[in-house]
mmJSON file of the N, C-alpha and C atoms, coordinates in Angstrom:
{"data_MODEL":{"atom_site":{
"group_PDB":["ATOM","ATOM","ATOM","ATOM","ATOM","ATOM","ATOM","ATOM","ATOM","ATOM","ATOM","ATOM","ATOM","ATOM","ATOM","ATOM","ATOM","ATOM","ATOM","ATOM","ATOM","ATOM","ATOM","ATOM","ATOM","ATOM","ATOM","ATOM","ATOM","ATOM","ATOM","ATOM","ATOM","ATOM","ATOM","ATOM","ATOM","ATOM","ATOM","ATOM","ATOM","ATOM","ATOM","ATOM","ATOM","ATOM","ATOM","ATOM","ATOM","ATOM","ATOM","ATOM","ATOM","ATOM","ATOM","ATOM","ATOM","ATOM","ATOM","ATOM","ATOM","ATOM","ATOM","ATOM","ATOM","ATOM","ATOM","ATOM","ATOM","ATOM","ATOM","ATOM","ATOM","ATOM","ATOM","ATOM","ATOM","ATOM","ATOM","ATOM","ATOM","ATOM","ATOM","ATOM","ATOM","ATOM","ATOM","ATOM","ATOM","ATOM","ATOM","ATOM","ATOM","ATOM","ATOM","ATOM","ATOM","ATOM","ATOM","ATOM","ATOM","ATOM","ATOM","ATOM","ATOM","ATOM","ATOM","ATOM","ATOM","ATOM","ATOM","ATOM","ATOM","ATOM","ATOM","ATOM","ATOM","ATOM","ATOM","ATOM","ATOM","ATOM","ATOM","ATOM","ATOM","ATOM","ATOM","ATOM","ATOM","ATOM","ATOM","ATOM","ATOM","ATOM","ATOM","ATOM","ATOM","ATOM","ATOM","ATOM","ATOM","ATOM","ATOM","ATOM","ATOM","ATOM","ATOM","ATOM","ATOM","ATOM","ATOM","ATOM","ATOM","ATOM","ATOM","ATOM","ATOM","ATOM","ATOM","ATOM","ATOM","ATOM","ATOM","ATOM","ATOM","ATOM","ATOM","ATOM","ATOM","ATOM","ATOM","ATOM","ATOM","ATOM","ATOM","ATOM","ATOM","ATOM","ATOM","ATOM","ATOM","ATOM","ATOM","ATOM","ATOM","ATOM","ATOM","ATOM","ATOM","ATOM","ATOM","ATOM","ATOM","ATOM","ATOM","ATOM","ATOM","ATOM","ATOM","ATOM","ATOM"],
"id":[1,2,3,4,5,6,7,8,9,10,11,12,13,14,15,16,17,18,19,20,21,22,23,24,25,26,27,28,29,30,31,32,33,34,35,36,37,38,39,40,41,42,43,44,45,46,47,48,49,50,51,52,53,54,55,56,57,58,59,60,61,62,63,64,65,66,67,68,69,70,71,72,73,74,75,76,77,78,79,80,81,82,83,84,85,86,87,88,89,90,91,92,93,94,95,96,97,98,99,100,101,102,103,104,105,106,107,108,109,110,111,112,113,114,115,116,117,118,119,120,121,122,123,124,125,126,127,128,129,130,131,132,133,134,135,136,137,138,139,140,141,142,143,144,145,146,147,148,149,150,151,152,153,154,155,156,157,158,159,160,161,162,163,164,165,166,167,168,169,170,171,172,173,174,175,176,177,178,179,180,181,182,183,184,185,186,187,188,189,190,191,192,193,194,195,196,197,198,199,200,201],
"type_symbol":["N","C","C","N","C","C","N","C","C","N","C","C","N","C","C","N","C","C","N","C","C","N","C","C","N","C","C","N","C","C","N","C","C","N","C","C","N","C","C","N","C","C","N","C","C","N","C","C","N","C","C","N","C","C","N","C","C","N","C","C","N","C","C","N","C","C","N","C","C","N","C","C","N","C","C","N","C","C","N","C","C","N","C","C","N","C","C","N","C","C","N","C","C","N","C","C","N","C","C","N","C","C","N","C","C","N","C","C","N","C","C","N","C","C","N","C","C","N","C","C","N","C","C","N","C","C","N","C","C","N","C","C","N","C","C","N","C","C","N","C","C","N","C","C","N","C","C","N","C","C","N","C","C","N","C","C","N","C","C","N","C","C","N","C","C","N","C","C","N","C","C","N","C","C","N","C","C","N","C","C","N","C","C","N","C","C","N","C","C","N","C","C","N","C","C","N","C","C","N","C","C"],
"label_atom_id":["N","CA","C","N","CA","C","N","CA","C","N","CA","C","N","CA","C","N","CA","C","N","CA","C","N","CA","C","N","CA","C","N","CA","C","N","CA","C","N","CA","C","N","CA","C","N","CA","C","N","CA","C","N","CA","C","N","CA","C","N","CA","C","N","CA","C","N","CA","C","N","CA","C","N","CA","C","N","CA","C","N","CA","C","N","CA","C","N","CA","C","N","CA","C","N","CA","C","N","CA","C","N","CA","C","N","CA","C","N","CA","C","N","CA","C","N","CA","C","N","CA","C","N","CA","C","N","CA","C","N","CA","C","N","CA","C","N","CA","C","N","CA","C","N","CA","C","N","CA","C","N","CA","C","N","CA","C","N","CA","C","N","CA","C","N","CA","C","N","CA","C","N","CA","C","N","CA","C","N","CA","C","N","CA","C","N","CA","C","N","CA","C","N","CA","C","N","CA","C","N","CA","C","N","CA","C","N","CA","C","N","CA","C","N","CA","C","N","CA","C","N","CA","C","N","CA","C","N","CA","C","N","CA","C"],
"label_alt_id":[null,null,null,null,null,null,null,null,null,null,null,null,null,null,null,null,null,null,null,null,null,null,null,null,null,null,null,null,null,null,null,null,null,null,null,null,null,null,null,null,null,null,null,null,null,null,null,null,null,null,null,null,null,null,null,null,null,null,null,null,null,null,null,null,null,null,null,null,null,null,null,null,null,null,null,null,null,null,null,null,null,null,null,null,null,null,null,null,null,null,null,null,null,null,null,null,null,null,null,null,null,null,null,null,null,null,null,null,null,null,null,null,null,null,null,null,null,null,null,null,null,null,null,null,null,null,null,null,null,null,null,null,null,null,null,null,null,null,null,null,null,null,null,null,null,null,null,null,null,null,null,null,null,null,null,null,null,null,null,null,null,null,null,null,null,null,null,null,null,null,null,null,null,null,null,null,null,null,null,null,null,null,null,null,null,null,null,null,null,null,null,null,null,null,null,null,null,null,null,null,null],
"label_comp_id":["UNK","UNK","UNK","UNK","UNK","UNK","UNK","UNK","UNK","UNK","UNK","UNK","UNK","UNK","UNK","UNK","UNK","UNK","UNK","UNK","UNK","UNK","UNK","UNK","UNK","UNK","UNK","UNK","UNK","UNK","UNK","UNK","UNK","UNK","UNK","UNK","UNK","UNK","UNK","UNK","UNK","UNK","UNK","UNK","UNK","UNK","UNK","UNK","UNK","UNK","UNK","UNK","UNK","UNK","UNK","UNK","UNK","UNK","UNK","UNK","UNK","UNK","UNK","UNK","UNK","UNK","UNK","UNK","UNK","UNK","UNK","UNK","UNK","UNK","UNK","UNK","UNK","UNK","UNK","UNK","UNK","UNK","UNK","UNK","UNK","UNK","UNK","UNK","UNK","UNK","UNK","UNK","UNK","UNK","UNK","UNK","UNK","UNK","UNK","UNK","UNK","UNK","UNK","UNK","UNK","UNK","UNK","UNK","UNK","UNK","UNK","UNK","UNK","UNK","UNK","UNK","UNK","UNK","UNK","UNK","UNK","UNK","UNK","UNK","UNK","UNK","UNK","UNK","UNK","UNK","UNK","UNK","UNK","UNK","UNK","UNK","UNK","UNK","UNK","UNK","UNK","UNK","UNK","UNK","UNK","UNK","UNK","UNK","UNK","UNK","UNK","UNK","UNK","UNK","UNK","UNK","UNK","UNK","UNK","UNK","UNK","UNK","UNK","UNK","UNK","UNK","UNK","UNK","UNK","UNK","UNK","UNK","UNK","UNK","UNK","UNK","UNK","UNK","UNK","UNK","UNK","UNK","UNK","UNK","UNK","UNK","UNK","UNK","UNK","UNK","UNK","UNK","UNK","UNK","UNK","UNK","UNK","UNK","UNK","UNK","UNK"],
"label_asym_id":["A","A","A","A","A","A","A","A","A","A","A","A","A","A","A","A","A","A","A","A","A","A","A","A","A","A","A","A","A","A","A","A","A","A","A","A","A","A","A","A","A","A","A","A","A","A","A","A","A","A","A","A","A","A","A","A","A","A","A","A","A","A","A","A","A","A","A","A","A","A","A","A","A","A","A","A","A","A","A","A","A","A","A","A","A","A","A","A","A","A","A","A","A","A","A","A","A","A","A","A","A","A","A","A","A","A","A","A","A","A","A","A","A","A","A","A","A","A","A","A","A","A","A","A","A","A","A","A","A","A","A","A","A","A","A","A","A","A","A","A","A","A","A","A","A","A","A","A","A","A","A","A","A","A","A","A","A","A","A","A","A","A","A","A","A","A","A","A","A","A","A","A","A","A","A","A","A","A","A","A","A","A","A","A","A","A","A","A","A","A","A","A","A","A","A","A","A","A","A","A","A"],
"label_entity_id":["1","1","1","1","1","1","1","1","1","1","1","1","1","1","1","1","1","1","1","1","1","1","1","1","1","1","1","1","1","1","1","1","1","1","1","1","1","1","1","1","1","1","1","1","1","1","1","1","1","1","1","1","1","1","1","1","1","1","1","1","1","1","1","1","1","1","1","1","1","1","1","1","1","1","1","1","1","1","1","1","1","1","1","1","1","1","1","1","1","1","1","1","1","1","1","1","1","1","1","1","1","1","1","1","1","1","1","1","1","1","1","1","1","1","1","1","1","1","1","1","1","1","1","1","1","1","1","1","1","1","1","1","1","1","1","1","1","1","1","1","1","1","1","1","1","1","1","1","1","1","1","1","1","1","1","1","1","1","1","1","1","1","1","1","1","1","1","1","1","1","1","1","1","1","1","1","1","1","1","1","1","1","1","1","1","1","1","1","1","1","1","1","1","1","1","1","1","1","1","1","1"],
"label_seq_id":[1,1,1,2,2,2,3,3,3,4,4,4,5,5,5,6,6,6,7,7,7,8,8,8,9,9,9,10,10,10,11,11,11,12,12,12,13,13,13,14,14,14,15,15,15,16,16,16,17,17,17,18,18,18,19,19,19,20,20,20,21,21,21,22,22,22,23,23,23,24,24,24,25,25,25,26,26,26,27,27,27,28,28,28,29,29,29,30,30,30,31,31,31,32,32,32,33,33,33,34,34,34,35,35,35,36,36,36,37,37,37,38,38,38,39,39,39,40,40,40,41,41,41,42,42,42,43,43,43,44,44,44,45,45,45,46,46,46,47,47,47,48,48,48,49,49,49,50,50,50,51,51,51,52,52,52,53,53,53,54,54,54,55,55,55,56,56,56,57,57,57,58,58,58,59,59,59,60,60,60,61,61,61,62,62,62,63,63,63,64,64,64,65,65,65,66,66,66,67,67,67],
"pdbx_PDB_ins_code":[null,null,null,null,null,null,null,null,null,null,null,null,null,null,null,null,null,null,null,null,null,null,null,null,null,null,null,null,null,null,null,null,null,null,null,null,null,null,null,null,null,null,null,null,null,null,null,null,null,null,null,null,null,null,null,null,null,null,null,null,null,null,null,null,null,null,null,null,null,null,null,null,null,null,null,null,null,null,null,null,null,null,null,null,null,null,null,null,null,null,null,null,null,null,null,null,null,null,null,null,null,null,null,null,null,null,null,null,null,null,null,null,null,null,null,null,null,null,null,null,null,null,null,null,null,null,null,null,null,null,null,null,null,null,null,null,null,null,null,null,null,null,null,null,null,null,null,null,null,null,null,null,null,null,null,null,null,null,null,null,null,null,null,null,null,null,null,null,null,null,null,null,null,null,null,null,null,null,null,null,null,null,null,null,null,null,null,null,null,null,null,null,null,null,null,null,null,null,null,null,null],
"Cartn_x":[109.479,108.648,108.583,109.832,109.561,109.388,110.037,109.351,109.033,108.139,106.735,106.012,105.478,104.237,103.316,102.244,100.932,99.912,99.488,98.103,97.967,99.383,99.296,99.113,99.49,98.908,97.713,97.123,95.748,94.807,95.072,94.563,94.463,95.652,95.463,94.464,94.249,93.849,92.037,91.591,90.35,90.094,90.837,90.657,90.193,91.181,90.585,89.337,89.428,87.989,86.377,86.696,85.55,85.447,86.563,86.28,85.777,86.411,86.134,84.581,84.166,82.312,81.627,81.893,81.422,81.673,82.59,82.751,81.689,81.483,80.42,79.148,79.349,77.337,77.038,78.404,78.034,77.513,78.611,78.546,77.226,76.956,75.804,74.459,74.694,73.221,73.469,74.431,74.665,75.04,76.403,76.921,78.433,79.073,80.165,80.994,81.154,81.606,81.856,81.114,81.222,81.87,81.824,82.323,83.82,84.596,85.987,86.745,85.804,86.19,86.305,85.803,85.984,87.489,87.388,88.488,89.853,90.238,90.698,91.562,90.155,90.471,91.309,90.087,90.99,92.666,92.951,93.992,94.819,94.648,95.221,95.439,94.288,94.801,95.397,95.384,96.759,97.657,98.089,99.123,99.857,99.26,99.513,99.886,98.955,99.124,100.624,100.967,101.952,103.023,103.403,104.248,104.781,103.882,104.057,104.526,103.98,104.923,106.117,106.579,107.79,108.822,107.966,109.007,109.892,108.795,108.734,109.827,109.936,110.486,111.907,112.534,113.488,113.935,113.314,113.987,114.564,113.819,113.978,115.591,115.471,116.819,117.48,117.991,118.785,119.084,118.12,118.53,119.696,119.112,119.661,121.272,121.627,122.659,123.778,122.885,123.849,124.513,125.518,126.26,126.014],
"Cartn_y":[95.063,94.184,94.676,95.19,95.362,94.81,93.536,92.733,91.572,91.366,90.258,90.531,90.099,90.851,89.972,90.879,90.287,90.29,90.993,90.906,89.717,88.899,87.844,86.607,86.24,85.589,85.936,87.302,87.36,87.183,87.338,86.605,84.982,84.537,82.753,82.273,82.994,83.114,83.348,84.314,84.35,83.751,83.472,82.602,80.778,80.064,79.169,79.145,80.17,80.272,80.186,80.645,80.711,79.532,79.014,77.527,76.742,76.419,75.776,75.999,77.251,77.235,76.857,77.141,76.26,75.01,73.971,73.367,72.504,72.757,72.96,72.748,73.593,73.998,72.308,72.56,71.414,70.284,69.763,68.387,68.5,69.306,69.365,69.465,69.89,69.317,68.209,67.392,66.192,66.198,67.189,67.154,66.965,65.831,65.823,66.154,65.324,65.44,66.997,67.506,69.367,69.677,69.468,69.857,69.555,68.216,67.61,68.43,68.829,69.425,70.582,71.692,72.799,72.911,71.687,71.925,72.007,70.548,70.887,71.771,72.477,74.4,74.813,75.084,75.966,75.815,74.224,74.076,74.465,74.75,75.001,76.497,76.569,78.331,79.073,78.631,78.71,78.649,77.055,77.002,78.023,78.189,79.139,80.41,80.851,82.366,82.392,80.758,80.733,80.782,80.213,80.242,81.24,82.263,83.195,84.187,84.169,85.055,84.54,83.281,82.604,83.172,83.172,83.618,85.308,86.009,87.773,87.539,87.077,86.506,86.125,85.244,84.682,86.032,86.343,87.567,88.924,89.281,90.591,89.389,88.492,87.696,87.957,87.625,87.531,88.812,89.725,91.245,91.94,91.633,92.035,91.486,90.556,90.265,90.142,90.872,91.06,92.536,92.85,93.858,94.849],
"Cartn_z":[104.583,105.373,106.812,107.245,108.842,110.273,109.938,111.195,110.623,111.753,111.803,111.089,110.213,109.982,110.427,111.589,111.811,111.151,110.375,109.749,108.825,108.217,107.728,108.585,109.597,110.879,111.248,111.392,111.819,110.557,109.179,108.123,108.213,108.067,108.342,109.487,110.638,111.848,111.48,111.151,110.857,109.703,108.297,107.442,108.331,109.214,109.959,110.724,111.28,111.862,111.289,110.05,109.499,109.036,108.407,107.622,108.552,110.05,111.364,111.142,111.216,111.557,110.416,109.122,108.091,108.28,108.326,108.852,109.574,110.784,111.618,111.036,110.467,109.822,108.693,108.045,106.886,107.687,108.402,109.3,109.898,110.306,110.916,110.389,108.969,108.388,107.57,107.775,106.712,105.533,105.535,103.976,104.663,104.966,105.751,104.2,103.32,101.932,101.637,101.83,101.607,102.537,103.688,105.015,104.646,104.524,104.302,103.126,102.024,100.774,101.088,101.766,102.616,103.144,103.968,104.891,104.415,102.82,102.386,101.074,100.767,100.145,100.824,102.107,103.47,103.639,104.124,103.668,102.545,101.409,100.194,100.276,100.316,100.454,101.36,102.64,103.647,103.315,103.01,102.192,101.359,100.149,99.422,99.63,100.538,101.572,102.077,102.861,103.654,102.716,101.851,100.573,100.068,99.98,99.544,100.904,101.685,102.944,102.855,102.936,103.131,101.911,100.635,99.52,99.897,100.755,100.694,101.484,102.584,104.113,103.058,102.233,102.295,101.302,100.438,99.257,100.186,101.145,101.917,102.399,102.994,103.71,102.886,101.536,100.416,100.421,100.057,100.013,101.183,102.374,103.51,103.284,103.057,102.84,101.629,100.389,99.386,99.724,99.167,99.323,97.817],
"occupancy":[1.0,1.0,1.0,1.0,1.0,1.0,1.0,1.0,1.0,1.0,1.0,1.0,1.0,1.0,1.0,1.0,1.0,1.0,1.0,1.0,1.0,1.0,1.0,1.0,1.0,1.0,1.0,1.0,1.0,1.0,1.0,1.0,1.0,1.0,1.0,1.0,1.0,1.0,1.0,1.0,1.0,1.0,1.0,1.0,1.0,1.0,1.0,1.0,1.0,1.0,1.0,1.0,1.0,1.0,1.0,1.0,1.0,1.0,1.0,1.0,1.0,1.0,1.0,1.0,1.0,1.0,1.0,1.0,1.0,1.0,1.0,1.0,1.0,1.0,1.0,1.0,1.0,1.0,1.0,1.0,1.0,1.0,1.0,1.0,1.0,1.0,1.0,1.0,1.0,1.0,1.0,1.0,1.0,1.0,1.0,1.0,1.0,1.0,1.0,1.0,1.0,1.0,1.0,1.0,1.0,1.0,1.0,1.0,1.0,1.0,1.0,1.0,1.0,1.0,1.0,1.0,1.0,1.0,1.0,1.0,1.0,1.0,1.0,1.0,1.0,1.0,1.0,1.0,1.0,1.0,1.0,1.0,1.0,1.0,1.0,1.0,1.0,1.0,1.0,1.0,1.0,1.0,1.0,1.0,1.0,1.0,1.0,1.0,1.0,1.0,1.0,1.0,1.0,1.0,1.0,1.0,1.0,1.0,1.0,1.0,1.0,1.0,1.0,1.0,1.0,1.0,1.0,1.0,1.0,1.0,1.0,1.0,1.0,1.0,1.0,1.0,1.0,1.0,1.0,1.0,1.0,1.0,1.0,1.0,1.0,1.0,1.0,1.0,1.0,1.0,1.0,1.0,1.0,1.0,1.0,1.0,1.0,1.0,1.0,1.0,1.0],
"B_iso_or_equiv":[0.0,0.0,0.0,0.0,0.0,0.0,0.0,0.0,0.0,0.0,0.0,0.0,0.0,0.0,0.0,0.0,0.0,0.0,0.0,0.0,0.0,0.0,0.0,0.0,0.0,0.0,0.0,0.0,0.0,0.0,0.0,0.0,0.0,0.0,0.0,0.0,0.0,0.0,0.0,0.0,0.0,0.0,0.0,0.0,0.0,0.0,0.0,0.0,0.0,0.0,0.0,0.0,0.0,0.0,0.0,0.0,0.0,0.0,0.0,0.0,0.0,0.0,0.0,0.0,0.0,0.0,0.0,0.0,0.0,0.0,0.0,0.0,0.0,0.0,0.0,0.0,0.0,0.0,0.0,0.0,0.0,0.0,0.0,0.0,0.0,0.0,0.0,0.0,0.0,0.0,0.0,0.0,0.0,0.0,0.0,0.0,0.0,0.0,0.0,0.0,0.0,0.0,0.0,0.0,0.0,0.0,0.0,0.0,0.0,0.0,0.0,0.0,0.0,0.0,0.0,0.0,0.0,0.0,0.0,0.0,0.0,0.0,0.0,0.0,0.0,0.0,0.0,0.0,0.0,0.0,0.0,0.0,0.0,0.0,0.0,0.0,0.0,0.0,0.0,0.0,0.0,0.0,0.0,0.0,0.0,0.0,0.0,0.0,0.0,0.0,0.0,0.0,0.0,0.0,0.0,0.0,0.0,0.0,0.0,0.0,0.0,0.0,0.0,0.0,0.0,0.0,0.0,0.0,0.0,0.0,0.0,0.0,0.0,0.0,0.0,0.0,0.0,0.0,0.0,0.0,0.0,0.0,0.0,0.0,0.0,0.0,0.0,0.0,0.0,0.0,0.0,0.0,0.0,0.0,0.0,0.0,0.0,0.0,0.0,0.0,0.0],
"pdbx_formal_charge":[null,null,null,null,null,null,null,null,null,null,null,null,null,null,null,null,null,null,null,null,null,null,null,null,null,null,null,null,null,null,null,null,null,null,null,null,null,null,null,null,null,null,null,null,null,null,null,null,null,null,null,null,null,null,null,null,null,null,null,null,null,null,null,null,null,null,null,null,null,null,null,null,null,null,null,null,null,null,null,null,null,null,null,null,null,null,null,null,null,null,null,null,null,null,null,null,null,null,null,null,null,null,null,null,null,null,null,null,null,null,null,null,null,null,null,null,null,null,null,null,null,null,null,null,null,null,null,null,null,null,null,null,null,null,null,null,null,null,null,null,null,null,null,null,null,null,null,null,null,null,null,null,null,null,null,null,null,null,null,null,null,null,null,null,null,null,null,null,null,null,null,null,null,null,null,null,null,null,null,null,null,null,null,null,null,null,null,null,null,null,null,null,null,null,null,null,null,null,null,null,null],
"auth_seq_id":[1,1,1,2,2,2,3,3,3,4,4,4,5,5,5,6,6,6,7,7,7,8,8,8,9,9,9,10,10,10,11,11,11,12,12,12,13,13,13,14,14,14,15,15,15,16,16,16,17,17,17,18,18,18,19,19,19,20,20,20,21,21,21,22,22,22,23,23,23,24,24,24,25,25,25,26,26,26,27,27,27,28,28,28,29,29,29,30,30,30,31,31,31,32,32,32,33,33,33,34,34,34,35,35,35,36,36,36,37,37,37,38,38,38,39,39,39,40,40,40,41,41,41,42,42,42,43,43,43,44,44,44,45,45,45,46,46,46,47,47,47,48,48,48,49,49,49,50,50,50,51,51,51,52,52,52,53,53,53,54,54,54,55,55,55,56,56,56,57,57,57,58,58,58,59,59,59,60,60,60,61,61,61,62,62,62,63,63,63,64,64,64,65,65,65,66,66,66,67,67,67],
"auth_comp_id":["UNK","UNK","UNK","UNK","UNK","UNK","UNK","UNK","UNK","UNK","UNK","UNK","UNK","UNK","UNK","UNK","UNK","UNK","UNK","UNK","UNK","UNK","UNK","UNK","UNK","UNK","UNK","UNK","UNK","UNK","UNK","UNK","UNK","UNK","UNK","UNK","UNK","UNK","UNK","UNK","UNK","UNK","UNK","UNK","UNK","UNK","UNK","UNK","UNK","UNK","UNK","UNK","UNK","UNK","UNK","UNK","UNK","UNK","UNK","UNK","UNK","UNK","UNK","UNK","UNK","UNK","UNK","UNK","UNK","UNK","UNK","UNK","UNK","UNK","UNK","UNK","UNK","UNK","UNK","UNK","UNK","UNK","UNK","UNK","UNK","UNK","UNK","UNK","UNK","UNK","UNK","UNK","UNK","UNK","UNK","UNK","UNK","UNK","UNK","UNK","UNK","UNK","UNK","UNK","UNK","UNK","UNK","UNK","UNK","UNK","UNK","UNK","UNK","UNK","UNK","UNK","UNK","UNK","UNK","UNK","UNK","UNK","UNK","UNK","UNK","UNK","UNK","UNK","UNK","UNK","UNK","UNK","UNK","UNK","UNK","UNK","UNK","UNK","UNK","UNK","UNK","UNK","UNK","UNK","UNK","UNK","UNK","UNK","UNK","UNK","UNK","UNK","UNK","UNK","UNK","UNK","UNK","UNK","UNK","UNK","UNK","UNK","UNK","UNK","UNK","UNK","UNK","UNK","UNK","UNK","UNK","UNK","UNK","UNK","UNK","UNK","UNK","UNK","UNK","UNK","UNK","UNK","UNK","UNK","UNK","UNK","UNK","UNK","UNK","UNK","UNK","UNK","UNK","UNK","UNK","UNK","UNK","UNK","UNK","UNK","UNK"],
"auth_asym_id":["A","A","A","A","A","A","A","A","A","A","A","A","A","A","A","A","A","A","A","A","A","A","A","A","A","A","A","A","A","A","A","A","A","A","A","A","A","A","A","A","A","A","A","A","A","A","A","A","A","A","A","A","A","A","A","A","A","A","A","A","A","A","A","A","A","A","A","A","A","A","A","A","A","A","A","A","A","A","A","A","A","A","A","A","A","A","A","A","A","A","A","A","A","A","A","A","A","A","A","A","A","A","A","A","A","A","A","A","A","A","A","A","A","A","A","A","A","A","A","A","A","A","A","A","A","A","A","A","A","A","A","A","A","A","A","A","A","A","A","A","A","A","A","A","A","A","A","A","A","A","A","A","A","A","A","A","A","A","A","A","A","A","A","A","A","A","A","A","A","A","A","A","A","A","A","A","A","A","A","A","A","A","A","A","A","A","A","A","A","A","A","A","A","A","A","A","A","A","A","A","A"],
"auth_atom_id":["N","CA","C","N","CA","C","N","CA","C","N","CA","C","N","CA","C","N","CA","C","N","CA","C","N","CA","C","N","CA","C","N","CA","C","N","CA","C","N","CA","C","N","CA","C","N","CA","C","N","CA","C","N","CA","C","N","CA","C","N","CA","C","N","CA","C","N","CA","C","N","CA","C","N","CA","C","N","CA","C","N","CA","C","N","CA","C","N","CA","C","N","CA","C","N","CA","C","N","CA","C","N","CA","C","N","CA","C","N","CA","C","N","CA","C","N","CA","C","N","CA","C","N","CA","C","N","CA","C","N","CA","C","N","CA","C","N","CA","C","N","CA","C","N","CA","C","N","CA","C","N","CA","C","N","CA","C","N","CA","C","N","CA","C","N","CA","C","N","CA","C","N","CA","C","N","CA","C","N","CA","C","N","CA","C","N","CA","C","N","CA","C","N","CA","C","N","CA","C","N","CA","C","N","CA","C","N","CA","C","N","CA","C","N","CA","C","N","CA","C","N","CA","C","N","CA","C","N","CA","C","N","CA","C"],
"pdbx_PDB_model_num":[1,1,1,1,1,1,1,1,1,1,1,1,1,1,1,1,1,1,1,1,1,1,1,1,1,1,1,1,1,1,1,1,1,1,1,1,1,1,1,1,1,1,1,1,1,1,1,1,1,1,1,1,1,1,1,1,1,1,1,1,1,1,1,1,1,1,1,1,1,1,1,1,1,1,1,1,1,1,1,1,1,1,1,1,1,1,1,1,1,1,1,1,1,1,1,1,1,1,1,1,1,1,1,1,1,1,1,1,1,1,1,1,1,1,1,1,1,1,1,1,1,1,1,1,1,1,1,1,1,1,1,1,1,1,1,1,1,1,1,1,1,1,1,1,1,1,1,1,1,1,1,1,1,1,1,1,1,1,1,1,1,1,1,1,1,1,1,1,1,1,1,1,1,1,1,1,1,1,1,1,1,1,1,1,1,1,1,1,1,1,1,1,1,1,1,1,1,1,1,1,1]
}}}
């Protein structure tokens, strides 16, 4: 792993953004319902994203410390 890894932060990072401007667009032509259901995908699949860094993150921990 190496670190931090950023490109998974700058993934979550432009993953929000885009949902944010969809988002946007829905509400704004009157599909708030699409817009809310969007948001929470978006959510889900963050989630998930994040989950899964967290799993890589605790196994490399475990590793580091078995003998």
């Amino acid at each position: 792993m190496g670190g931090i890894n950023y490109l998974v932060i700058l993934q979550v990072a432009v993953f929000g953004f885009v949902i944010a401007i969809l988002h946007s667009i829905l509400e704004n032509s009157g599909r708030e319902e699409y817009a809310q259901l969007l948001v929470l995908l978006g959510v889900i699949v963050v989630m998930f994203t994040v989950i899964r860094w967290m799993n890589e993150l605790f196994s490399s921990i475990r590793a580091m410390f078995q003998f």
